[in-house]
C-alpha positions in Angstrom: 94.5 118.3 98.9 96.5 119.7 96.3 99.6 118.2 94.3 101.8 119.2 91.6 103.8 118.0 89.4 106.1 119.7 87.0 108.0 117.2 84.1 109.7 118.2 81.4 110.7 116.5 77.5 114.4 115.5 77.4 115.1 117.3 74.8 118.6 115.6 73.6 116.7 112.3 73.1 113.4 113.3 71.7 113.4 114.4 68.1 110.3 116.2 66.7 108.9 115.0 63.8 107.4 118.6 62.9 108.2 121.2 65.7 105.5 124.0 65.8 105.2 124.6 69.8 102.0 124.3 72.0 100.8 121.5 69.4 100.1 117.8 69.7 102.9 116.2 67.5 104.4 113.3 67.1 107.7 112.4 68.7 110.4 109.7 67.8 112.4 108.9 71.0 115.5 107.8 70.5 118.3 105.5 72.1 120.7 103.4 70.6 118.7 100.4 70.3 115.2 101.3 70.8 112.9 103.5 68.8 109.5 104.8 70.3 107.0 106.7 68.7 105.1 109.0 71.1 101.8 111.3 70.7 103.6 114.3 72.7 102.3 118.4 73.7 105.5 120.4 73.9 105.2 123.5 75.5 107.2 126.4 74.6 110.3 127.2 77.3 112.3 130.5 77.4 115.8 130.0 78.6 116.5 132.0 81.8 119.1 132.2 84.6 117.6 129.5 87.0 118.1 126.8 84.3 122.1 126.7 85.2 120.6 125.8 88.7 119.1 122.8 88.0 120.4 119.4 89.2 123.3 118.2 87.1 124.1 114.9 88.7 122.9 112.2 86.7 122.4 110.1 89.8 119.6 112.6 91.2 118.0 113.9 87.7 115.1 111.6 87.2 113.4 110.7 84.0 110.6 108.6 82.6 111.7 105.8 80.6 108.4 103.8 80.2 104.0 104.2 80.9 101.5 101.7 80.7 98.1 101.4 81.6 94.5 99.6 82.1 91.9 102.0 80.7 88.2 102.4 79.5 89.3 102.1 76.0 92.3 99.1 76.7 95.6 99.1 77.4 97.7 100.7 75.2 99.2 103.7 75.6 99.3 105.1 72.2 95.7 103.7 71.5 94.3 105.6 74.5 95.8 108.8 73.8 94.9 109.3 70.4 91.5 108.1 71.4 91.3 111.2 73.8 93.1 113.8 70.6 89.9 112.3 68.9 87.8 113.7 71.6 86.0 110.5 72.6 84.7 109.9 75.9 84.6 106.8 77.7 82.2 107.6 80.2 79.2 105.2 79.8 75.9 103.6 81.4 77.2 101.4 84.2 75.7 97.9 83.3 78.0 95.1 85.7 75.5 95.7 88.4 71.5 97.0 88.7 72.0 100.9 88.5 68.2 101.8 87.7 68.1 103.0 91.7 70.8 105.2 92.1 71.0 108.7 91.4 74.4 108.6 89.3 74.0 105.4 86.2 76.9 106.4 84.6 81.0 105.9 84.6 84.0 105.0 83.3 83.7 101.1 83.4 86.5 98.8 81.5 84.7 96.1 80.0 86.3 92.7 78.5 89.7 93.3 80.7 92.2 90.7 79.9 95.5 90.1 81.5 96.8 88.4 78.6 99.6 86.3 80.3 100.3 89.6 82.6 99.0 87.2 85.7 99.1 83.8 86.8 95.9 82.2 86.1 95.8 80.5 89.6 96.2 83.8 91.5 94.2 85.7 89.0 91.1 84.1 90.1 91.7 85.7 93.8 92.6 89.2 92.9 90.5 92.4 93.5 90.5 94.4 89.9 92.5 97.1 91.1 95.3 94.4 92.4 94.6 93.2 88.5 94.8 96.3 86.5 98.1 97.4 88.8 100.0 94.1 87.8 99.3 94.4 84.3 99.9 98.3 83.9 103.1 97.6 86.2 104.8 95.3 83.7 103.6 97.2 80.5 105.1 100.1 82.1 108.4 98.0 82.2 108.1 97.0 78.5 107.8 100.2 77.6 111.1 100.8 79.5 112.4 97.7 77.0 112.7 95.9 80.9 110.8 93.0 79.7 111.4 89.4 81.3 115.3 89.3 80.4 116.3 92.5 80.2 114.2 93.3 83.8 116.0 90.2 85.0 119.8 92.5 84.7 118.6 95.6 86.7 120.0 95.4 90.2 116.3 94.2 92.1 117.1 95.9 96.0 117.7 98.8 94.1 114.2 98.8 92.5 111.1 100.0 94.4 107.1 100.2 93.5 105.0 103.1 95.2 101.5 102.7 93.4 98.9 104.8 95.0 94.6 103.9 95.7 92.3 105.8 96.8 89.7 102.8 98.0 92.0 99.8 97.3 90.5 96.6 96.9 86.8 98.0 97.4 84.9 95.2 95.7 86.1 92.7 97.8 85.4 94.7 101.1 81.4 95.7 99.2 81.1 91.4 98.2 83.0 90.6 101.9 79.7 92.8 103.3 77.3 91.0 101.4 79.0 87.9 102.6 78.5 88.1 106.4 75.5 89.8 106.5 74.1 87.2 104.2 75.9 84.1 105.5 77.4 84.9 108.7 81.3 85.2 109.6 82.2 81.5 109.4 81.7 82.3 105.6 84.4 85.4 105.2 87.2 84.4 102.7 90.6 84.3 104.4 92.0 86.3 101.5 89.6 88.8 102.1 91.6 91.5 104.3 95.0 90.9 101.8 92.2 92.1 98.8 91.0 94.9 100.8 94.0 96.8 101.3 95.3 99.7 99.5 98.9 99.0 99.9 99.0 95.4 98.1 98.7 96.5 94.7 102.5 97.7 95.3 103.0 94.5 97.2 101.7 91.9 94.6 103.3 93.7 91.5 106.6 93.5 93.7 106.4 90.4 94.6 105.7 89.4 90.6 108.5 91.2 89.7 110.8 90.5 93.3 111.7 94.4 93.1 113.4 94.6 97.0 113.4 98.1 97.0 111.3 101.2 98.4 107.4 99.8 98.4 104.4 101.1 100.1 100.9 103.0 99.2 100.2 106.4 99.3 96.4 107.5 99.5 95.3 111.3 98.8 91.9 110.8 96.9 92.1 112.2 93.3 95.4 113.6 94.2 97.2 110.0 94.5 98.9 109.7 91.5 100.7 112.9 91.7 102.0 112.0 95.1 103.4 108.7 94.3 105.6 110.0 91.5 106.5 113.1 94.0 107.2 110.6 96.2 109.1 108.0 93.8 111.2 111.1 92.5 112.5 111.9 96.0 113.0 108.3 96.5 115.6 108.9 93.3 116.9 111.7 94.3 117.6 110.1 97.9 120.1 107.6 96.8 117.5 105.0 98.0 116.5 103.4 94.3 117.8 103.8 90.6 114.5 102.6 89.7 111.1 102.8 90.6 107.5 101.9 89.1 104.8 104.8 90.3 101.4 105.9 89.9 97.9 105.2 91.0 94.9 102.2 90.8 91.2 102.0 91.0 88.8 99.7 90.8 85.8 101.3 92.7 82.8 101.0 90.5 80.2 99.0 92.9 76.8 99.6 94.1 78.2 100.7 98.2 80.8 103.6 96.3 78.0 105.2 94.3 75.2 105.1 96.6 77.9 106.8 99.3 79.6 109.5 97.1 76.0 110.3 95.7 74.9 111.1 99.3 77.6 113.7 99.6 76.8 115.1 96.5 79.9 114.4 95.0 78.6 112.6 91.8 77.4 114.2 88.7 74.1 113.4 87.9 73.8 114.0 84.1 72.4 110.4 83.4 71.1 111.9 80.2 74.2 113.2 78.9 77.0 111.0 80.6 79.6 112.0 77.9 79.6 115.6 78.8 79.5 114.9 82.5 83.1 115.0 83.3 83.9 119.1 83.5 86.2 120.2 85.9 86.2 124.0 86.4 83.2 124.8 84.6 80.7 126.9 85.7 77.7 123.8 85.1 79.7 121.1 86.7 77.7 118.4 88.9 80.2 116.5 90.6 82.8 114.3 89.5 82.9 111.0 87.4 83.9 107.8 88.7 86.1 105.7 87.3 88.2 102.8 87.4 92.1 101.9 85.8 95.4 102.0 86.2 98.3 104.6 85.0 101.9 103.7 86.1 105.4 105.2 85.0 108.7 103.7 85.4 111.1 106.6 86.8 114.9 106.0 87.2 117.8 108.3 87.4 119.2 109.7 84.3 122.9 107.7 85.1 121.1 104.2 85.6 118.9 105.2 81.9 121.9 105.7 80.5 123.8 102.8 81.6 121.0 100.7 80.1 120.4 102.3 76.7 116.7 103.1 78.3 114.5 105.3 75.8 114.2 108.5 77.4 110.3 110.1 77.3 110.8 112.8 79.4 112.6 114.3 83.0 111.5 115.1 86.2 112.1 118.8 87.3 110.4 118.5 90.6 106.9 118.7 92.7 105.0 120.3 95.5 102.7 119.4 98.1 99.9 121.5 99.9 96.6 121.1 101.3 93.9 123.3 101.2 92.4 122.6 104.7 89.5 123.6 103.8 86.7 121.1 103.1 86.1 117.2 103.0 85.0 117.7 99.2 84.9 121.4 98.1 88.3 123.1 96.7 89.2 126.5 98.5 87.3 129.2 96.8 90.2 131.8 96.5 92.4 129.4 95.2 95.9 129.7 97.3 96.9 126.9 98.2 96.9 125.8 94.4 98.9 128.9 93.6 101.4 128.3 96.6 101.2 124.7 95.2 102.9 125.3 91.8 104.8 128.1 93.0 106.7 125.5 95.0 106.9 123.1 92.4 108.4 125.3 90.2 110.7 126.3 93.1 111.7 123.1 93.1 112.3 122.6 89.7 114.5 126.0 89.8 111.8 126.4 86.6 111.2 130.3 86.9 107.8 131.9 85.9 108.9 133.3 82.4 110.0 129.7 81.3 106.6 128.6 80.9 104.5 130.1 78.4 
C-alpha cells in the first residue's frame, strides 16, 4: 500500500536563518512566547493559480505545532536529525537475544531506553516497548507543542484525540506469551497479556495518561502506518471532530519469531557484513528491508486553535492521498502507478499544482 503525504513550512512564522533553497538550514520558529530552533529542508515553491484555492478557514488548515520521538540514537528531536545530516547510521548487530542462527543479525535496536519520569514506574514494569516508546514520544511531542503538564491541562480534553499507528503492536509480549504456554502451560498466561498484545493500546494508554476524550483508535498499513495516521488525524481536523490531535506510528518488533518470519519471505536484507549500508530503498543492490524499532509522533491542530494558544508553528498540512497497489503481499508494482496516482491525488488535494514543486 501506498500513502502520501504532502506538508508544507508556514512561512509567516518560520524565519530563515540563511535562505538558499533546496538546502538543509536552520530555522528559528517563532511565536510570541516561544522560540524553537529547527534543522529544516525548504524546497523551492513557484506561486501559481491553485494557491488562491487552498483552504482559508483557520478552523480546517492544519499545522504541526510539536514532534517527539524514541530512536536508535535517543530521543531528541534535534539530536537525531543532525545525527542523520551527519550521515550516521544506526543500524547495528542485534545483541538483546542469540542472533548467531538467523539469516538477518542486524537492526535498528534502541539500547539504554529510559522513560525519564515520562511513565509511572508501577505500570512501566507491565508495558510492551512499543506501549513505552509511544507514551514517552506522545508527551515530548506535547512539550514540543509548549503543552507540558499545565499548559496541556487548559486545552479543551474531548476535543483532543490520539491516532498512533503499529504495524505488529505489542509483539514481544505475544513472542514471550508463546514461550509461556508452550513452556508452562495456560494456567501460566499473564492476564495483561492480550491488553500488551494489541495494536490499538498504544493510542489507548497514552490517552488515558493524558485523559485526551477525543478521536482515538489504531490504524495498521505496514511501513505505510505513519503516513496514514496523520492523513487520518488531518481529516479528523478538518472534520470539526478535534482541534487537536497527537499522530504517528510505534514499533517495537525486534524478537527472535519477527526475524525468523520476515527472513522466510525474503523480506530482510541479509548484509550481516555491512549492516550500515543495508538500508537502500530503490537501489538496484537492495536485499530487503531493515527492521527497526521506535516511535515518531506529531502533534497536529488547526491553525485557529494554534493561534489561540500562542503554539510555535513548524509547518502546515496541505493534504494526502491514499492508494494501494493490489499487487503483491511484499513486492511494490513494477510500473509504478499507483504511486503516481498516489501523489497526483495528494497534490489534488492540497490544490498544490505540479509547477509548484521544484
Amino acid at each position: 500500500m501506498e500513502s502520501q503525504v504532502h506538508i508544507r513550512l508556514q512561512s509567516p512564522l518560520a524565519f530563515p536563518l540563511n535562505s538558499p533553497y533546496n538546502k538543509s538550514l536552520s530555522l528559528v520558529v517563532k511565536s510570541s512566547s516561544h522560540t524553537i530552533t529547527r534543522r529544516c529542508r525548504i524546497f523551492a515553491c513557484l506561486p501559481s493559480a491553485t494557491a488562491s484555492k487552498r483552504q482559508n478557514d483557520a478552523k480546517k488548515r492544519v499545522v504541526i505545532t510539536g514532534m517527539g520521538l524514541v530512536s536508535v540514537f535517543g530521543n531528541d528531536v534535534d539530536t537525531f536529525y543532525e545525527r542523520l545530516l551527519a550521515g550516521e547510521s544506526g543500524i547495528t548487530q542485534i545483541d538483546r537475544f542469540d542472533v548467531s542462527n538467523q539469516t538477518t543479525r542486524f537492526g535498528g535496536q534502541i539500547r539504554g531506553f529510559k522513560s525519564n519520569g515520562y511513565i509511572n514506574p508501577k505500570s512501566e514494569r507491565r508495558l510492551d516497548d512499543y506501549q513505552r516508546y509511544c507514551i514517552v514520544a506522545g508527551k515530548k511531542a506535547l512539550e514540543d507543542a509548549a503543552l507540558g503538564c499545565d499548559e496541556c491541562s487548559k486545552i479543551d480534553k474531548e476535543r483532543a484525540g490520539v491516532l498512533v499507528g503499529s504495524s505488529m503492536g505489542g509483539f514481544t509480549s505475544f513472542s514471550n506469551g508463546m514461550e509461556i504456554l508452550i513452556e508452562r502451560g495456560p494456567r501460566k498466561i499473564s492476564p495483561f497479556l492480550m491488553p500488551l498484545m494489541a495494536t490499538n493500546m498504544g493510542s489507548s494508554l497514552l490517552a488515558m495518561d493524558l485523559g485526551f476524550l477525543g478521536p482515538n483508535y489504531c490504524i495498521s498499513a505496514a511501513c505505510a502506518t505513519s503516513n496514514y495516521c496523520f492523513y487520518a488525524a488531518a481529516n479528523c481536523i478538518r472534520d470539526g471532530k478535534a482541534d487537536l490531535m497527537i499522530a504517528g506510528g510505534v514499533d517495537a518488533p525486534l524478537v527472535p519469531l519477527s526475524i525468523a518470519s520476515y527472513n522466510a519471505c525474503r523480506a530482510l536484507s541479509q548484509r550481516n557484513n555491512d549492516p550500515q549500508t543495508a538500508s537502500r530503498p530503490w537501489d538496484k543492490d537492495r536485499d530487503g528491508f531493515v527492521m527497526g524499532e521506535g516511535a515518531g509522533l506529531m502533534v497536529m491542530e488547526s491553525l485557529e486553535h494554534a493561534m489561540k494558544r500562542d503554539a510555535p508553528i513548524l509547518a502546515e498540512y496541505l493534504g494526502g492521498a491514499i492508494t494501494c497497489d493490489a499487487y503483491h503481499m511484499t513486492s511494490p508494482r513494477p510500473d509504478g502507478f499507483c504511486v503516481s496516482s498516489c501523489v497526483q491525488n495528494c497534490l489534488a488535494d492540497a490544490n498544490v499544482s505540479v509547477e509548484e514543486v521544484t
